[in-house]
C-alpha positions as CSV (number, residue, x, y, z in Angstrom):
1,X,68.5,149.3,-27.1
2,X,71.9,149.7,-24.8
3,X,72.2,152.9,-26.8
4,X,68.9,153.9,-25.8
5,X,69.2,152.8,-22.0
6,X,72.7,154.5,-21.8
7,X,70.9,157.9,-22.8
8,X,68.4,157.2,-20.5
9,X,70.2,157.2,-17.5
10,X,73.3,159.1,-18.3
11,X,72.6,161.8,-20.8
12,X,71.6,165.0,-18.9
13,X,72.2,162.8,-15.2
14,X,72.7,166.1,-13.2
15,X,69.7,167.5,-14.2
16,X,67.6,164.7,-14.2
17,X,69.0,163.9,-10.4
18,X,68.3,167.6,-9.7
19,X,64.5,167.0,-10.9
20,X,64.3,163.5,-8.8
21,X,65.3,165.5,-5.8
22,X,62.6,168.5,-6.2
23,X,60.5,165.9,-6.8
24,X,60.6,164.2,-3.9
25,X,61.2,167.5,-1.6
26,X,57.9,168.4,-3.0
27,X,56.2,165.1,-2.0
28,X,57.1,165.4,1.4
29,X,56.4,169.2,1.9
30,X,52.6,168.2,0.9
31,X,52.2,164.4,1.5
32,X,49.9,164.7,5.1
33,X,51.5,164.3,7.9
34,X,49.5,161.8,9.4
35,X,50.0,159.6,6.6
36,X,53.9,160.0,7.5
37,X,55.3,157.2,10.4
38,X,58.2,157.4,12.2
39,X,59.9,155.7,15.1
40,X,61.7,156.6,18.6
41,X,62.3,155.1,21.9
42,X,61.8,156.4,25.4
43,X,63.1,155.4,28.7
44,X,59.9,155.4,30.8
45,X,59.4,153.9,34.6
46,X,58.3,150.7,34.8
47,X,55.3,150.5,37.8
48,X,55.0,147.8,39.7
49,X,50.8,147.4,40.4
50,X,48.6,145.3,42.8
51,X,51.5,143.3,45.1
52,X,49.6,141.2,47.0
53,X,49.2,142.3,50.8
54,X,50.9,139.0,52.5
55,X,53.7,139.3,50.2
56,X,56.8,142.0,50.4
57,X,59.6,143.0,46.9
58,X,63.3,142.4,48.8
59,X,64.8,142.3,45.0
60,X,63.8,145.6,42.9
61,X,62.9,145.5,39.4
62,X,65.1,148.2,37.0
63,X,63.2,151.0,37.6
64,X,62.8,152.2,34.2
65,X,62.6,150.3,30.7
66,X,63.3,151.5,27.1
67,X,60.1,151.1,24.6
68,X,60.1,151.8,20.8
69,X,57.3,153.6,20.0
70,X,55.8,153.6,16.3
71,X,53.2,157.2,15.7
72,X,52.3,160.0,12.9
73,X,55.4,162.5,12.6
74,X,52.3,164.6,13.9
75,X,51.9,162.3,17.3
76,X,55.5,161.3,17.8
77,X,56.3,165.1,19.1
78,X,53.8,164.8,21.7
79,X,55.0,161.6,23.3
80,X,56.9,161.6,26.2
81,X,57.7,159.3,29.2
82,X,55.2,161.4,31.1
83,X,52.0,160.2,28.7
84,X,53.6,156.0,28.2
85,X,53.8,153.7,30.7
86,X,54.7,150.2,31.6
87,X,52.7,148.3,34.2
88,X,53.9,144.9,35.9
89,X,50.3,143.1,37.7
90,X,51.3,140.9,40.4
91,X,48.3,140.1,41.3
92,X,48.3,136.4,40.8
93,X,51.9,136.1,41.4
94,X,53.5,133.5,43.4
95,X,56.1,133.7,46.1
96,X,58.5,131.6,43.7
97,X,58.2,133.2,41.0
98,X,61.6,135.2,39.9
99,X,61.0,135.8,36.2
100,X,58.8,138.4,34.3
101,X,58.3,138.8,30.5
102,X,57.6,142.1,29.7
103,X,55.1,141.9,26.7
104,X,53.4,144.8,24.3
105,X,49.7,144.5,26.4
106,X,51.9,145.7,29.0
107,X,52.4,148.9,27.6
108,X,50.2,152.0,27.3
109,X,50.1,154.7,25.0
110,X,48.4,157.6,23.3
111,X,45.7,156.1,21.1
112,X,47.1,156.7,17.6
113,X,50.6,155.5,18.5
114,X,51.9,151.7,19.1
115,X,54.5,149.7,20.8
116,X,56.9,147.8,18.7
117,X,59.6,146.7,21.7
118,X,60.4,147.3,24.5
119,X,64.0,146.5,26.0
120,X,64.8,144.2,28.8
121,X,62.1,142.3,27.5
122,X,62.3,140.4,30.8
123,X,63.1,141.6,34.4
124,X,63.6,139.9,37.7
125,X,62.0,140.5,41.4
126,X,61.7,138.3,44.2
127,X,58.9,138.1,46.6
128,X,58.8,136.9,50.3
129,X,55.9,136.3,52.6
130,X,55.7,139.2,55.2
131,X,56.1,138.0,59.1
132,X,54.9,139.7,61.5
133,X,56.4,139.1,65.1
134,X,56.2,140.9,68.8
135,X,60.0,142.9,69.5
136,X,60.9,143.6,73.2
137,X,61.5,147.2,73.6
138,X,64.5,149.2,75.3
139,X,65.0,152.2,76.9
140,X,67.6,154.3,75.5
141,X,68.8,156.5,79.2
142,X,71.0,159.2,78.3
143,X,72.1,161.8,80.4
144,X,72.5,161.6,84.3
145,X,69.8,161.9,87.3
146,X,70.4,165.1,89.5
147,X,72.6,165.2,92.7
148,X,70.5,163.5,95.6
149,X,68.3,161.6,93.2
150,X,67.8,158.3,91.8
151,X,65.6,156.5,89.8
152,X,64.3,153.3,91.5
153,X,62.3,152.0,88.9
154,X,61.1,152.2,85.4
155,X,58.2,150.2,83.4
156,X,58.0,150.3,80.0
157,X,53.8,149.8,79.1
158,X,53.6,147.8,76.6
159,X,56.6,146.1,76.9
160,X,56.6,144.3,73.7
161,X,55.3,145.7,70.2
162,X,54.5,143.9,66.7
163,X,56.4,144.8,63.7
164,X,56.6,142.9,60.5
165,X,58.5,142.6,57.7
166,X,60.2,139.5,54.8
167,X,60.9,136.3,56.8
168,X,64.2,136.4,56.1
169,X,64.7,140.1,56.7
170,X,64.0,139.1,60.7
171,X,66.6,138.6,62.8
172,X,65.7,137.1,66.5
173,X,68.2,139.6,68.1
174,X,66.2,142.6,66.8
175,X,64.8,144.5,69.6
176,X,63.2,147.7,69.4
177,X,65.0,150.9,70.9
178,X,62.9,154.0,72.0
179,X,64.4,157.8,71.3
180,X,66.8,159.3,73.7
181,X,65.0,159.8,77.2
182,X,67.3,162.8,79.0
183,X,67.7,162.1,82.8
184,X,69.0,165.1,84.0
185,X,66.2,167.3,84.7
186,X,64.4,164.4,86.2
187,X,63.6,165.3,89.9
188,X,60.3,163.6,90.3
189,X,58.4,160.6,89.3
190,X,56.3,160.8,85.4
191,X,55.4,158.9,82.6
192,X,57.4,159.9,79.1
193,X,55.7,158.9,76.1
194,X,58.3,158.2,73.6
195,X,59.0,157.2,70.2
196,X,60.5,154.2,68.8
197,X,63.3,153.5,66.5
198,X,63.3,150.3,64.0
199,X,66.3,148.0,64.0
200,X,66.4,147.2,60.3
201,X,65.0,149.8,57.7
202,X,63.4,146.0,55.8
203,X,60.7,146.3,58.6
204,X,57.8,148.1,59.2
205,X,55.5,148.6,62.2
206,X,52.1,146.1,61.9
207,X,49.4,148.4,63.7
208,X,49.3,151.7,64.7
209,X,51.0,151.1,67.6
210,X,54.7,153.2,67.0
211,X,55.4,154.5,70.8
212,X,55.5,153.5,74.4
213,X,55.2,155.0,77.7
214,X,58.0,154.5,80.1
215,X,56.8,155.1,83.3
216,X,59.7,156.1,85.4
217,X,59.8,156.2,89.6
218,X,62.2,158.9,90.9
219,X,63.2,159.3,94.7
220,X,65.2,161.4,96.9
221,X,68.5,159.8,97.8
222,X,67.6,159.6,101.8
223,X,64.1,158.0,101.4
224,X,64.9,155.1,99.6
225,X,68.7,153.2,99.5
226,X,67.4,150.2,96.9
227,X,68.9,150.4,93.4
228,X,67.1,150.9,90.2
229,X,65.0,148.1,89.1
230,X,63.8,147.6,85.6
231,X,59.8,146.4,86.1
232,X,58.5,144.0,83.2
233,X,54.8,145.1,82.0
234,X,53.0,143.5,79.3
């Protein structure tokens, strides 16, 4: 019986190794290949859906994740970061909540293929309720007022404008500043509708509201002597 199993195994072993590998070469040349799985992983974005409107991210997810994708040899060719994605729903979130688990359901791909992993399988974001609150605005002057001129007055209309942003993204020394207003051409009195710049790039503007108008009051020197006077308008 050793006799037997020796020859078996070691007699003609070159040729019989040769046969074992034409064999299976020819099993997977016609083996479909459908019936043949195979395995890769992707880095794809991760989207962040349905934040709820009173609440603001200030600490960003990663913005892409690494899944392990399962398909056909036929599929896998065709799947790209373009056709997979990974969706976080923060619709029921709450504003303490810091932790996510990332979990297969999460994950969408071509039908025919299947998630096995996906890697961090957790992330962390923090949410804060969004504040909005009324900023006083200020005239940026630049430039001078033309010899045997002044500028008695100015009013800024409105005087104040509602911005919002994370609670503790506001500051109460944030004011808003408009866009340079150039004095030196001005030799008569007008209203300027201007622009307005945000002090902290965490805030955002709460209507629709985004410019003022300062109105300004310009005189000859030798009809008025008073100095400049900044008018408050609401």
């Amino acid at each position: 019986m050793k006799r037997f199993l020796k020859d078996l195994f070691l007699k003609n072993r070159w040729l019989k190794l040769v046969s074992f590998l034409l064999a299976l070469i020819l099993w997977l040349t016609f083996i479909p290949e459908e019936k043949i799985f195979t395995e890769k992983t992707l880095t794809v974005p991760l989207e962040i859906h349905n934040i709820p409107s009173q609440m603001e991210i200030v600490e960003k997810p990663p913005s892409t994740v690494d899944v392990k994708i399962r398909s056909t040899r036929r599929l896998i060719g065709h799947i790209t970061p373009a056709n997979v994605s990974v969706i976080l729903d923060l619709q029921h979130v709450s504003v303490n909540q810091v932790n996510f688990p990332l979990s297969m359901d999460m994950i969408y791909v071509p039908e025919g293929a299947e998630a096995k992993e996906v890697s961090p399988s957790q992330i962390n974001l923090k949410l804060e309720t969004i504040k909005e609150i009324p900023l006083e605005v200020i005239v940026d002057f630049t430039g001078e007022i033309p010899e045997g001129y002044k500028m008695t007055q100015y009013e800024v209309i409105p005087l104040e404008i509602l911005v919002k942003g994370p609670e503790s993204k506001i500051k109460e020394k944030f004011k808003l500043k408009t866009l340079p207003i150039d004095r030196s051409s001005l030799t008569e009195s007008q209203d300027i509708q201007v622009g307005l710049i945000l002090p902290s790039q965490d805030l955002n503007w709460a209507s629709s509201q985004t410019q003022v108008i300062v109105r300004i009051q310009i005189q000859k020197k030798e009809e008025d002597k008073s100095g400049p006077q900044k008018k408050q308008s609401n």
